[in-house]
C-alpha positions in Angstrom: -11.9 7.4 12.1 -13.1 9.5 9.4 -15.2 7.4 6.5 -13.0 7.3 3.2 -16.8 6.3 1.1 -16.5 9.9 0.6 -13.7 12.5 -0.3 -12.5 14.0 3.1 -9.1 16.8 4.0 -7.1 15.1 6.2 -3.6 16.7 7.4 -0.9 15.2 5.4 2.9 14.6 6.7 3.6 16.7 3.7 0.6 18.5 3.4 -0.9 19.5 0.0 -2.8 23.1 -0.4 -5.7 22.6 2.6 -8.5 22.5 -0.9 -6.9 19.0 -1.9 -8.4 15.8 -0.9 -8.1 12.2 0.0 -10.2 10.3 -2.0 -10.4 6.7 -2.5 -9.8 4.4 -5.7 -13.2 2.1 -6.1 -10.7 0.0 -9.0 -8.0 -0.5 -6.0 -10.5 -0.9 -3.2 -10.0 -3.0 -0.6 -13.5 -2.0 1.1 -15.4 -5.0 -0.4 -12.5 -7.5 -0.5 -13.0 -10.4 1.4 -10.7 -13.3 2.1 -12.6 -16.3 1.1 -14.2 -15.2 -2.2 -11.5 -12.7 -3.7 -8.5 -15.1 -3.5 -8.4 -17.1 -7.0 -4.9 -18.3 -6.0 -1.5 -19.2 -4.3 1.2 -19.4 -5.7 4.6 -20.8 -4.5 7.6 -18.5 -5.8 10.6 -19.3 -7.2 14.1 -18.2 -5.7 14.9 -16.0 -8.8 11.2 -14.2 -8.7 12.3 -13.8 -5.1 15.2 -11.8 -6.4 14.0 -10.2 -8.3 10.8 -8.5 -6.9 13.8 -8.0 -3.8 15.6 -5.7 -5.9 12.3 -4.0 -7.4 11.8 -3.2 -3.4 15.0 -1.8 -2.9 14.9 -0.2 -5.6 11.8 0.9 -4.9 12.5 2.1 -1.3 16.2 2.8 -0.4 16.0 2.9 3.0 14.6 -0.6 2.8 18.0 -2.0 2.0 19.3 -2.4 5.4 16.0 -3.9 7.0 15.0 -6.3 3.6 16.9 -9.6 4.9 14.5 -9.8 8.1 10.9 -8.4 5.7 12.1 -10.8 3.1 14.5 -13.5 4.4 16.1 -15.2 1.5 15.6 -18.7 2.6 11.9 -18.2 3.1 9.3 -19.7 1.4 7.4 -16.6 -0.3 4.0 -16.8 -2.0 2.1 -14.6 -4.1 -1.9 -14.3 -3.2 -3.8 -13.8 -6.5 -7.0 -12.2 -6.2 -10.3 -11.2 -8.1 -9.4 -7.4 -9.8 -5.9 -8.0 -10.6 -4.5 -8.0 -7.0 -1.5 -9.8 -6.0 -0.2 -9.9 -2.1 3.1 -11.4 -1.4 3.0 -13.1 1.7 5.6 -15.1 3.8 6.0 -18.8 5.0 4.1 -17.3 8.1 1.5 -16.2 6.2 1.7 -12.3 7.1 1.1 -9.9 4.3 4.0 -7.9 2.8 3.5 -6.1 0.2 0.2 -5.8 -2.8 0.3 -3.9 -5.4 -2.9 -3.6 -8.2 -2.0 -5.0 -12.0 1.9 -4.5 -12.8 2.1 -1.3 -10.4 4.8 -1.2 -7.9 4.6 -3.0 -4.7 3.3 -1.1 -1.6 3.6 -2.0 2.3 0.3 -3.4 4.0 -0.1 -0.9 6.3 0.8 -3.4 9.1 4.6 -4.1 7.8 4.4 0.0 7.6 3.5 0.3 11.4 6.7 -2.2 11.7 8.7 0.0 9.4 7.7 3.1 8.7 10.5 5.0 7.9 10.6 3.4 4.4 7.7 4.8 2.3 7.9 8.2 1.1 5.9 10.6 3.5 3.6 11.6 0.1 2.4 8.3 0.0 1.7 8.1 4.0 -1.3 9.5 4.8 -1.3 10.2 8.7 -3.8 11.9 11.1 -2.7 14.3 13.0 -0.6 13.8 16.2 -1.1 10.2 15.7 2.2 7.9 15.3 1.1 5.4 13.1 -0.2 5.7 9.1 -3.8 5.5 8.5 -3.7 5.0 4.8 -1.2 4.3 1.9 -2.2 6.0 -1.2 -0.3 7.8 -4.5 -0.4 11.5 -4.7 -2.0 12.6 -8.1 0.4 14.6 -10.1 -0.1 18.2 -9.5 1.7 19.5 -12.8 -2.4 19.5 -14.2 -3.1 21.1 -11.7 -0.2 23.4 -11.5 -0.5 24.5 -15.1 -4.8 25.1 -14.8 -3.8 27.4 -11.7 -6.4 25.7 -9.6 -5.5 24.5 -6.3 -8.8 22.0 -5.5 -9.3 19.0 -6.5 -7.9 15.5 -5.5 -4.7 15.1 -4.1 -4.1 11.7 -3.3 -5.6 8.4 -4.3 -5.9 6.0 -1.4 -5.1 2.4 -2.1 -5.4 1.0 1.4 -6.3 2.2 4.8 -7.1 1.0 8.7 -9.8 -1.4 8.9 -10.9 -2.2 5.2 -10.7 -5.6 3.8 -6.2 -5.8 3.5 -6.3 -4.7 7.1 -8.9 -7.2 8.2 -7.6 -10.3 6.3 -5.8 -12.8 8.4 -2.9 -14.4 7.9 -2.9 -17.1 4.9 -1.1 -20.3 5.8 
């Protein structure tokens, strides 16, 4: 597995110009997260927040709609996993992690509901090694249109968020 401390090319399911890289976000990183002293909170939700971040998800990712009921059942018990930095998880009654996003920014798989589902995220956000099945990082591709306009095809491409074995990956369930 390559070492995202450092920028590195990866293939991409839709692959950006070969001189863009992965590179990952120190302010979203889950490298030095660690369960017992980054969680500052859990907090129980209420039916209509339920609803509500249900329809942001759907929203969110269409082809979510038909799978949502058994990710989010609506007689579950959900809770929200505040953390140190501005992170929130949303775990279930089980205590398996759904969804995180980073301040008010929109909700993104744990890359373990993703292995369950992973027809649901848009393939630039999906960052996959080649001839492998499974995702090895979630992260937001940087908009090009700078880049575009400045005619200059380097530079990051995508900013990782999460990815195989950093502290979201490692963290167990929270009952």
């Amino acid at each position: 597995m390559p070492d995202l401390n450092e920028s590195v090319s990866l293939n991409l399911v839709n692959p950006l110009p070969s001189s863009f890289t992965v590179h990952k976000t120190e302010a979203r990183s889950y490298n030095r997260f660690d369960e017992k002293e980054s969680i500052s909170g859990v907090l129980q939700l209420k039916s209509s927040v339920q609803k509500s971040i249900r329809s942001k998800l759907v929203e969110a990712y269409p082809y979510l709609d038909n799978y949502i009921d058994s990710i989010l059942p609506k007689k579950d018990a959900l809770r929200i996993i505040k953390c140190h930095d501005h992170i929130e998880i949303i775990v279930n009654s089980g205590g398996e992690l759904l969804f995180f996003r980073h301040r008010e920014s929109q909700w993104m798989p744990t890359l373990r509901l993703l292995h369950k589902y992973p027809f649901f995220l848009p393939m630039q956000q999906a960052i996959m090694a080649e001839g492998k099945e499974h995702a090895l990082a979630i992260g937001k591709t940087i908009s090009l249109l700078k880049i575009c306009k400045a005619k200059v095809n380097k530079g990051i491409g995508v900013e990782n968020c999460h990815y195989l074995n950093d502290g979201l990956w490692q963290m167990k369930p929270v009952k």
